[in-house]
C-alpha positions in Angstrom: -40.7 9.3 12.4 -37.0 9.8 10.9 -34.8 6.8 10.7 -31.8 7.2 13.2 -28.3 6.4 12.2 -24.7 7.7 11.2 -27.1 10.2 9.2 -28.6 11.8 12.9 -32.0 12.8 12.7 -31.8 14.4 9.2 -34.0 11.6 8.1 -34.5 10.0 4.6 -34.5 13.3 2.6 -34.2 17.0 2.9 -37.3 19.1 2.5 -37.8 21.0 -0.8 -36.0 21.4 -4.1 -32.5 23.0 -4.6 -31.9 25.8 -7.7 -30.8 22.8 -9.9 -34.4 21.4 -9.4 -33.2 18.0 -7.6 -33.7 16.9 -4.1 -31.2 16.7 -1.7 -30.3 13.7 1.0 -27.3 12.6 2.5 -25.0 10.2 3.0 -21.5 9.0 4.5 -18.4 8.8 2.5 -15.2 7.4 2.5 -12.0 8.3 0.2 -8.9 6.3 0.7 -5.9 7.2 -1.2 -3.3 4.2 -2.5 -0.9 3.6 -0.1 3.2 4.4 -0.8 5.9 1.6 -1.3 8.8 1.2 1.3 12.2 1.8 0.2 15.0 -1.3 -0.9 16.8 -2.5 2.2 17.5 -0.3 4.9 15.5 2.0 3.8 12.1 3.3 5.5 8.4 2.0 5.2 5.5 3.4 2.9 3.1 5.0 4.1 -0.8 4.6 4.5 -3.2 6.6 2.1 -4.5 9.6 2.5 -8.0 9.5 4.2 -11.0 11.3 3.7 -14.3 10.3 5.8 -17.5 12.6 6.1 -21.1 11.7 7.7 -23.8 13.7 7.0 -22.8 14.6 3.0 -25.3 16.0 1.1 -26.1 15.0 -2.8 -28.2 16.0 -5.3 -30.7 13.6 -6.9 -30.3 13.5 -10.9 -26.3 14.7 -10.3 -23.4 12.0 -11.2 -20.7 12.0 -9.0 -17.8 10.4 -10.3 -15.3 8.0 -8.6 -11.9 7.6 -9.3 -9.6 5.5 -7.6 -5.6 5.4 -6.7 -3.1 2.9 -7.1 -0.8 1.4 -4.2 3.1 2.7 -5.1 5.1 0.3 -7.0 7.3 -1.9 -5.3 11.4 -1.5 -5.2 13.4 -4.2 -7.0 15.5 -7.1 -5.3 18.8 -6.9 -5.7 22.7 -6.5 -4.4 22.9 -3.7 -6.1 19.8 -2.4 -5.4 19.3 1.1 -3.2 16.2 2.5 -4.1 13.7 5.0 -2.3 9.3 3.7 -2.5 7.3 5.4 -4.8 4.1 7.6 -3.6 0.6 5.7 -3.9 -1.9 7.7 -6.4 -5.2 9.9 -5.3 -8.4 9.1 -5.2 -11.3 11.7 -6.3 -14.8 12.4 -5.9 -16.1 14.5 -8.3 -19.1 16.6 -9.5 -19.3 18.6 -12.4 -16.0 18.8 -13.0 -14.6 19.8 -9.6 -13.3 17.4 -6.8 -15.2 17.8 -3.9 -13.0 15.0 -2.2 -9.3 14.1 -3.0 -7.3 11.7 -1.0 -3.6 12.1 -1.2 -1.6 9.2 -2.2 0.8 8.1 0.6 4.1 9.1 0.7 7.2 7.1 -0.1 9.7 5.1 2.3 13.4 6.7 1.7 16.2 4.8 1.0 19.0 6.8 2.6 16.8 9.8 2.3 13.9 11.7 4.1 10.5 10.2 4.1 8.4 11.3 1.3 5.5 13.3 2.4 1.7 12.2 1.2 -1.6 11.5 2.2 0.5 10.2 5.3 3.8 10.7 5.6 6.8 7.9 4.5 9.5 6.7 6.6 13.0 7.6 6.5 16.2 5.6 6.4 19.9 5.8 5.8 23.1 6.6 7.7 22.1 10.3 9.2 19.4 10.8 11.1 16.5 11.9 8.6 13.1 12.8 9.1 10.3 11.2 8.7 7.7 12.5 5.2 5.1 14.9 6.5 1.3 14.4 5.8 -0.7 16.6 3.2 -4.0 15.3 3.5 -5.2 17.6 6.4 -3.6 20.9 4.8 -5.8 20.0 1.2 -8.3 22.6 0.5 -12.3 22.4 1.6 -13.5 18.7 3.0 -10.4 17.2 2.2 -8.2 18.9 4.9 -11.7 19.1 7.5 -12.4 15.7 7.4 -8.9 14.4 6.1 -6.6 12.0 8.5 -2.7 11.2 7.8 0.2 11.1 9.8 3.9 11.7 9.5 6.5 8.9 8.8 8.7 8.2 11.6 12.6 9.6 11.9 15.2 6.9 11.1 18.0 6.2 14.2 21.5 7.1 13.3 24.0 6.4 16.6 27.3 4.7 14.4 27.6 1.6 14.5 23.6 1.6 14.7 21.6 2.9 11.6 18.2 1.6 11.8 15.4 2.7 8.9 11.7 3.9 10.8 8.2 2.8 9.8 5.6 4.6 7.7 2.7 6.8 8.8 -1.1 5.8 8.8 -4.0 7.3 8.7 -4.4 7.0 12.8 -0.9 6.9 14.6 2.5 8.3 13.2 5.2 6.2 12.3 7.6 4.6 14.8 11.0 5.8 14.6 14.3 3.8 14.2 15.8 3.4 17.6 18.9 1.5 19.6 16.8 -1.5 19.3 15.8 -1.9 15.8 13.8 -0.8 12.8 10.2 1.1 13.4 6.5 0.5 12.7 4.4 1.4 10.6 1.4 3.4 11.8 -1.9 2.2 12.3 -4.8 3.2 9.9 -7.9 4.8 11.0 -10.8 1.9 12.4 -14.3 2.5 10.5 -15.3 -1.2 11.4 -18.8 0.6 12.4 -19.3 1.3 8.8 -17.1 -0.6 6.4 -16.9 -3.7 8.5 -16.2 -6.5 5.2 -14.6 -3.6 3.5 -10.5 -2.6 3.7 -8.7 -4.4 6.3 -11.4 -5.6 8.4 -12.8 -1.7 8.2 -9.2 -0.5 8.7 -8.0 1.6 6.3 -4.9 2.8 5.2 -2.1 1.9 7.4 2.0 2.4 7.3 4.3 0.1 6.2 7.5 -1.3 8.8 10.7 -0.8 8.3 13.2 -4.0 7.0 14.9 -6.3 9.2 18.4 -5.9 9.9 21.2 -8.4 9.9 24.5 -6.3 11.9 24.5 -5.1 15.1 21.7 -4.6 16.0 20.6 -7.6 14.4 16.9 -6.8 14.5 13.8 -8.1 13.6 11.5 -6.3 11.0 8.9 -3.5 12.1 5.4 -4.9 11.8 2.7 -3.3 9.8 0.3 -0.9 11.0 -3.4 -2.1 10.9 -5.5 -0.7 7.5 -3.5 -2.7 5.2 0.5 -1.9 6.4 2.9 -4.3 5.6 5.6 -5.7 7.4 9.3 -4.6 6.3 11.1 -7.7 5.0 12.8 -10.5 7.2 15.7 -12.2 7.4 17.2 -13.7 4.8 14.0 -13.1 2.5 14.2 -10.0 1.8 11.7 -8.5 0.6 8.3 -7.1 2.1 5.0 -8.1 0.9 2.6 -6.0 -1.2 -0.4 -4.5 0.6 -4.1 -5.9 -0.2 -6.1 -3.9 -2.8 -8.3 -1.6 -2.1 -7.2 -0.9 1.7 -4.7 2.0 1.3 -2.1 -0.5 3.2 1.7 1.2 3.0 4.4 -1.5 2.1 7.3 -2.3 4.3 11.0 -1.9 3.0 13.6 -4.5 2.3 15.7 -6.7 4.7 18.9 -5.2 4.7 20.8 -8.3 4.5 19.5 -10.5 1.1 19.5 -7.4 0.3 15.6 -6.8 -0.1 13.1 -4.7 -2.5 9.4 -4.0 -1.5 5.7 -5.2 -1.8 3.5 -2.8 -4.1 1.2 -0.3 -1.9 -2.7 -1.2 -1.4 -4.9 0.7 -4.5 -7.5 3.2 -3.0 -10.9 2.8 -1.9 -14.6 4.8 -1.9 -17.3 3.8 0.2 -20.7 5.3 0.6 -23.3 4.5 2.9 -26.7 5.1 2.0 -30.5 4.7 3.3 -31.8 2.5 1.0 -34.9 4.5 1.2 -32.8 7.3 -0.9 -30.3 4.8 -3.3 -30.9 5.1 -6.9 -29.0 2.1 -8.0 -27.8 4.0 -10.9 -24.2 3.2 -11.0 -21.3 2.2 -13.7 -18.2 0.8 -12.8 -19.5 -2.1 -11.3 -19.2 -1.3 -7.5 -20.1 -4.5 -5.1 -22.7 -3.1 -2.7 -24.6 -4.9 0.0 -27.1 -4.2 3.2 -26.5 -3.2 6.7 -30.2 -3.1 8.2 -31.7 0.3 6.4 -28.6 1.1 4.8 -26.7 0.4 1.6 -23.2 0.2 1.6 -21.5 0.3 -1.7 -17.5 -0.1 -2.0 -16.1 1.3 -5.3 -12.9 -0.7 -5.8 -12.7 0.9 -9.7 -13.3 3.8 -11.5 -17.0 4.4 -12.1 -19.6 7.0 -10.9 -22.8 7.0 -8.7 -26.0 9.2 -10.2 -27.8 10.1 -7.3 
């Protein structure tokens, strides 16, 4: 009788050899993109990682499949003098044979008077017009990365003189808020794979946008919060700066207060997760990845470069 799971009845392996001789048998996969910085004060928030999560992916026994993993987006500096847009978080690849069968899509910067930088998910926009929010790429990428790809756009900053207030980041799950009346946005949230990756990311989140920076004129508002996968709040009052993302969740960064004024956190470095019958894992691995067990499965978390031989 087959073992049930995220697999479906596929069981442990397929039946028969392919042309290269090995044996095929799935599993799931996860690829999480490093997540962008937020801009300097006043500027918009970073957003999540790209995101790429299939069930039901076949491999090869004998085949090596290589991992490589993005960095988060360095952070802005602090400063008075200091205006400066985020900088996109790096992509994360799975590869075989030389050819990427997954890429994530780093997450797009926060703009500092400026459009949103488009990514994985899109950045958030700030300044004194009303800019857009930074599209996301990941579900226009070629092959599994677009079908089973998640981002979202970065939010559109408010401009209504005397009122000019910076909007949050997208994340792999919701878009990012917009700059209104009232204040500076939030970041979006990240996509929930708790039923998988529950110790992993943010609590199984993954990839979410950073908030945009407090504000201290009219209209004096708080910071936009982070969204969950990793997001960062935008910096408070009279501190500044936001705080960097965790590793290895894809987590955008929030931008600067706009009245120290404030730089930004670094985003969250990238993530690749597999989850595997145990019946079917070879074990054969470099790079060090931590791995553990979930009932018949085996979950292993690449949080480095390194490669899995199936």
């Amino acid at each position: 009788m087959p073992i049930l799971g995220s697999f479906g009845a596929a069981g442990a392996r397929g039946l028969g050899l392919t042309a290269s001789g090995g044996v095929p048998y799935n599993i799931d996969i996860l690829v999480v993109a490093g997540g962008g910085s937020g801009a300097s004060r006043w500027g918009g928030g970073g957003a999540g990682g790209g995101l790429v999560y299939k069930t039901t992916h076949e491999v090869i026994t004998g085949k090596e499949y290589t991992v490589a993993i993005g960095g988060g987006g360095v952070g802005t500096p602090t400063g008075a003098s200091d205006r400066e847009t985020g900088y996109v978080g790096g992509d994360s690849t799975w590869t075989v044979g030389g050819s990427a069968e997954f890429t994530a899509k780093g997450g797009g910067l926060g703009g500092y008077d400026a459009v949103g930088g488009d990514g994985g998910s899109g950045g958030g926009a700030g300044g004194y017009q009303t800019y857009a929010g930074g599209s996301e790429i990941q579900t226009s990428e070629p092959g599994d990365s677009g079908t089973y790809g998640f981002g979202n756009a970065g939010g559109t900053c408010y401009n209504g003189f005397p009122h000019y207030s910076p909007a949050g980041g997208g994340g792999a799950g919701a878009v990012g808020q917009d700059g209104t009346s009232s204040g500076p946005g939030d970041g979006g949230d990240g996509k929930d794979l708790s039923a998988d990756f529950a110790p992993e990311g943010d609590s199984g989140w993954f990839s979410g946008g950073g908030g945009a920076g407090a504000m201290d004129y009219t209209p004096h508002a708080p910071a936009g919060t982070g969204g969950s996968g990793g997001g960062t709040a935008g910096g408070a009052p009279y501190t500044g700066a936001s705080s960097s993302a965790a590793a290895n969740t894809g987590g955008g960064t929030g931008s600067g207060a706009q009245n120290v004024p404030g730089g930004s956190g670094s985003g969250g470095s990238g993530v690749i997760c597999m989850k595997v019958l145990t019946a079917d894992y070879s074990g054969t691995t470099t790079g060090s990845p931590n791995e553990r067990t979930d009932g018949a499965y085996t979950i292993v978390e690449f949080t480095g470069n390194g490669s899995y031989t199936a």
